[in-house]
ZABAVO-217001 format. One record per residue (C-alpha): residue in three letters; x, y, z. Coordinates in pm, whole numbers, plus 50000, padded with zeros to 5 digits. Example, Ala and Ser with C-alpha at 12.3 -4.5 7.8 and 13.67 -1.06 7.14 Angstrom:
2
ALA512304955050780 SER513674989450714 
This chain:
275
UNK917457458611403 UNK920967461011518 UNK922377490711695 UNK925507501711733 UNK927707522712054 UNK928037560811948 UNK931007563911776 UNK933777582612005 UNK934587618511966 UNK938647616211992 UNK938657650312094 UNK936477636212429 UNK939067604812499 UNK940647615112846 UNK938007639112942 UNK936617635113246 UNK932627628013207 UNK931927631713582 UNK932677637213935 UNK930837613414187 UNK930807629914532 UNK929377619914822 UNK931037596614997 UNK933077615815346 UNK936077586815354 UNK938137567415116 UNK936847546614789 UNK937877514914842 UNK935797498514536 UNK934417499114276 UNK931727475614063 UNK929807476213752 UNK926357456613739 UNK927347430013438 UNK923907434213247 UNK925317465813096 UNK922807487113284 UNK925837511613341 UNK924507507213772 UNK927767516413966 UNK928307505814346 UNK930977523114506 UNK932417509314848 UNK933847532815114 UNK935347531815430 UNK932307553815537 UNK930717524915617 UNK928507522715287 UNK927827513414956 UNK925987537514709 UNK924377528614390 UNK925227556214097 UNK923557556113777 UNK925767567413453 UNK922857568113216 UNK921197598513475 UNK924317616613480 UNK925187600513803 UNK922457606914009 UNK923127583214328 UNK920007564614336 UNK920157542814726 UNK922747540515010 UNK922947508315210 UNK923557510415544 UNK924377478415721 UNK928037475015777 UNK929667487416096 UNK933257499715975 UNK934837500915654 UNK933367481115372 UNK936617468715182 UNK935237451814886 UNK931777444414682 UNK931237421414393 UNK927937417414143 UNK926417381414075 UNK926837376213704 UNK923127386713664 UNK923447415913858 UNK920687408514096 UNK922417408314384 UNK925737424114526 UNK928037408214824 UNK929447431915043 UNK932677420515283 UNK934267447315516 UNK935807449915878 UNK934537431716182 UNK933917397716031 UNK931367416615762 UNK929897395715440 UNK926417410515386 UNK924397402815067 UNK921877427414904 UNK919207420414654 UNK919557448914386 UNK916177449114273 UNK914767463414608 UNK918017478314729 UNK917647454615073 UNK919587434515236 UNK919147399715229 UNK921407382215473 UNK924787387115658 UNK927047356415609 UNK928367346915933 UNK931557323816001 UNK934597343415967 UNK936887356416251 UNK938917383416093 UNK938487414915862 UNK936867403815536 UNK938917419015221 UNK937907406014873 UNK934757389514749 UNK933977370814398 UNK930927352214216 UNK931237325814010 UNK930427326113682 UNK927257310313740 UNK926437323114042 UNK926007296914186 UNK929227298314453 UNK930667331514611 UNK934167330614717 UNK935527358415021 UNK938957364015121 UNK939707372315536 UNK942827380715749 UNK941667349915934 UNK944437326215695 UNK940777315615504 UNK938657315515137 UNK935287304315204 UNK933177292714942 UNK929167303014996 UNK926457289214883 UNK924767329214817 UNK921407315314785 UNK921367298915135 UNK924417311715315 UNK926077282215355 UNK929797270915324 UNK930147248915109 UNK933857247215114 UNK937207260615297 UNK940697266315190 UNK943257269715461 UNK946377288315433 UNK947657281815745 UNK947367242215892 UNK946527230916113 UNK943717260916074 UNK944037284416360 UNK941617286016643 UNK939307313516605 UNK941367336216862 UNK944357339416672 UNK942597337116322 UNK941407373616459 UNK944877386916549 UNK947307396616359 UNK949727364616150 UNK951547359315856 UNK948937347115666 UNK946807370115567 UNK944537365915290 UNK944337394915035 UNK942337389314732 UNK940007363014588 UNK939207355514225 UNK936827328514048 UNK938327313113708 UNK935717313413425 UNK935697280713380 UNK933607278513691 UNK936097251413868 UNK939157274413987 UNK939757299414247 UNK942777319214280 UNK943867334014635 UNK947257360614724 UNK948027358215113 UNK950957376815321 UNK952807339515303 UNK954387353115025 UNK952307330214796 UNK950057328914490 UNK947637294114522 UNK945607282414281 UNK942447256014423 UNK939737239014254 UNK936437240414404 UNK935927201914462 UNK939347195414642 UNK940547212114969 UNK944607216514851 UNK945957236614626 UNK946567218314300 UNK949117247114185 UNK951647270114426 UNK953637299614301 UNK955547326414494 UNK954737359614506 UNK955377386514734 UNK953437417414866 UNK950757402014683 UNK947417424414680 UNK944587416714420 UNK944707393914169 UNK942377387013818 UNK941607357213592 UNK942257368813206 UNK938327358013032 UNK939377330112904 UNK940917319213226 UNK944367314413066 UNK946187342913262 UNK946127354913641 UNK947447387113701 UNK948277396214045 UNK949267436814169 UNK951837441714444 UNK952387466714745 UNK955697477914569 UNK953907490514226 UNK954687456114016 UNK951587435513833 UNK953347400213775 UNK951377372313524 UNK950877334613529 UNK950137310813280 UNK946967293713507 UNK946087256713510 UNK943887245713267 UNK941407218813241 UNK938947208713026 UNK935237212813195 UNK933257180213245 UNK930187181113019 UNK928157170613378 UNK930357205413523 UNK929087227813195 UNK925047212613233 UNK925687219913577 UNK926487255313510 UNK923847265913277 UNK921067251013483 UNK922517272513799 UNK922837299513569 UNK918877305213571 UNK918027279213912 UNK918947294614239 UNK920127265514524 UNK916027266414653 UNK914777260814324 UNK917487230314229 UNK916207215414566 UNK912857207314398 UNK913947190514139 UNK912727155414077 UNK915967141114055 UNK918047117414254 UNK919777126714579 UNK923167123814440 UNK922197151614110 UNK920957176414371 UNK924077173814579 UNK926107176914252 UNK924037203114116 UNK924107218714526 UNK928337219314462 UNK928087197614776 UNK929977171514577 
C-alpha cells in the first residue's frame, strides 16, 4: 500500500522545528544520509562530526573523534553507509555509519583538505586541498586512482603546503558518473572526466567557493566570496553502455568484492576505474 508525506500545515512553513546545540565552534557542514533515514552529520571546527537524528527530535546519537583541527567538509556514499570526512592538517578520514567507527584515514595530501564528494555509485570519492590538487579515491581501498593538477608542473610537496594561488575550493561529482567539477583561487571553473588527466572544459570564475551539479548533470552552479551564485551549461556526454553496467554492478560490489570476480584482468581493471 502506498503512503504518502503528511500534508504541510501552511501555518508551520518558516517555523523553526528545532535547535541543534552542541557543538562549542563554528558549523562548517552539513549532510543528510541519502536513504531518507532523516540521519544528519554536522561538521565543526570543534574538531568533530555528530550524528543527529530528526525522526527523535534531534537527539545526537554518536560524536566522532578523530580529526585534529577543524573538520571543513563531510559527504555520505550514495548508500549512506559510510561518510568521508576532510579537514585541516592533510585530514581525509572515512567512517562506517553502521558502527559509528572509523575505518581508515586517507593519506597523500600536503595541504588543508576543503571539500569532499562520492560518486554516484560509490564507487570513486573525489577531495579538494589547498595543495593545487583533486584526488580521486578508491573509498573501498584507499587508493588514488587518479590526480588532477591545477598547477603544472605539480608542486613539490613543500610548497603544495604553503600558501599559492591555486587553491582548490570545492569538489563535485556529475551524475552521470564520468565528470568532476573543481573551483580553485586561479580564478577558474574546470570541468575533468575521470579517465583523462586535463580538463576537457575551462571557464573563468572568480572568488569561486562551492560549486553543485544540477541532477540531471545539465547545470553547475558555483557560489562566490562576493555573494554571487553564477551557472553553466556543463558538458554532456552520452554514458557508454560498458560505463552504465559498470555503475550498477559498483552500485551493490565494493572494489574487494569486484576483485573476485571470475573475469578477465582487463574487466576488473575497468570495473576497478583503473582504466
Amino acid at each position: 500500500m502506498a503512503s504518502f508525506p503528511p500534508r504541510v500545515n501552511e501555518k508551520e512553513i518558516g517555523k523553526l522545528l528545532l535547535n541543534l546545540v552542541d557543538h562549542t565552534e563554528v558549523v562548517r557542514d552539513l549532510t543528510f544520509a541519502p536513504d531518507g533515514s532523516l540521519i544528519l552529520v554536522s561538521a565543526s571546527r570543534d574538531k568533530t562530526l555528530r550524528v543527529w537524528d530528526l525522526k527523535d527530535d534531534g537527539n545526537m546519537m554518536k560524536v566522532l573523534r578523530g580529526h585534529q583541527n577543524w573538520v571543513y567538509s563531510c559527504a555520505f556514499s550514495p548508500d549512506s553507509s559510510m561518510l568521508c570526512s576532510v579537514g585541516a592538517s592533510k585530514a581525509v578520514f572515512l567512517w562506517n555509519m553502521d558502527k559509528y567507527t572509523m575505518i581508515r584515514k586517507l593519506e597523500g595530501h600536503h595541504h588543508d583538505v576543503v571539500a569532499c564528494d562520492f560518486s554516484p555509485d560509490g564507487a570513486l570519492l573525489a577531495t579538494a586541498s589547498y595543495d593545487t590538487r583533486v584526488y580521486i579515491w578508491d573509498p573501498h581501498t584507499g587508493a588514488i586512482l587518479m590526480e588532477f593538477g591545477h598547477l603544472f608542473p605539480p608542486p613539490t610537496p613543500i610548497f603544495a603546503g604553503g600558501a599559492n594561488d591555486r587553491w582548490v575550493r570545492s569538489v563535485s561529482f556529475s551524475h552521470d558518473g564520468l565528470h568532476v567539477a573543481s573551483l580553485a583561487d586561479d580564478k577558474m571553473v574546470r570541468f575533468w572526466r575521470i579517465d583523462e588527466d586535463y580538463p576537457v572544459q575551462v571557464a573563468p570564475l572568480s572568488n569561486g567557493l562551492c560549486c553543485a551539479f544540477s541532477t540531471d548533470g545539465s547545470v553547475l552552479a558555483a557560489g562566490t566570496h562576493d555573494g554571487s551564485v553564477y551557472f553553466w551549461a556543463t558538458p554532456r556526454q552520452v554514458p557508454s553502455l560498458q560505463h552504465l553496467c559498470r555503475m550498477s554492478i559498483r552500485r551493490v560490489m565494493p572494489t574487494q568484492e569486484v576483485q573476485e570476480l571470475p573475469v578477465p584482468s582487463k574487466v576488473l581493471e575497468f570495473l576497478s576505474y583503473r582504466l
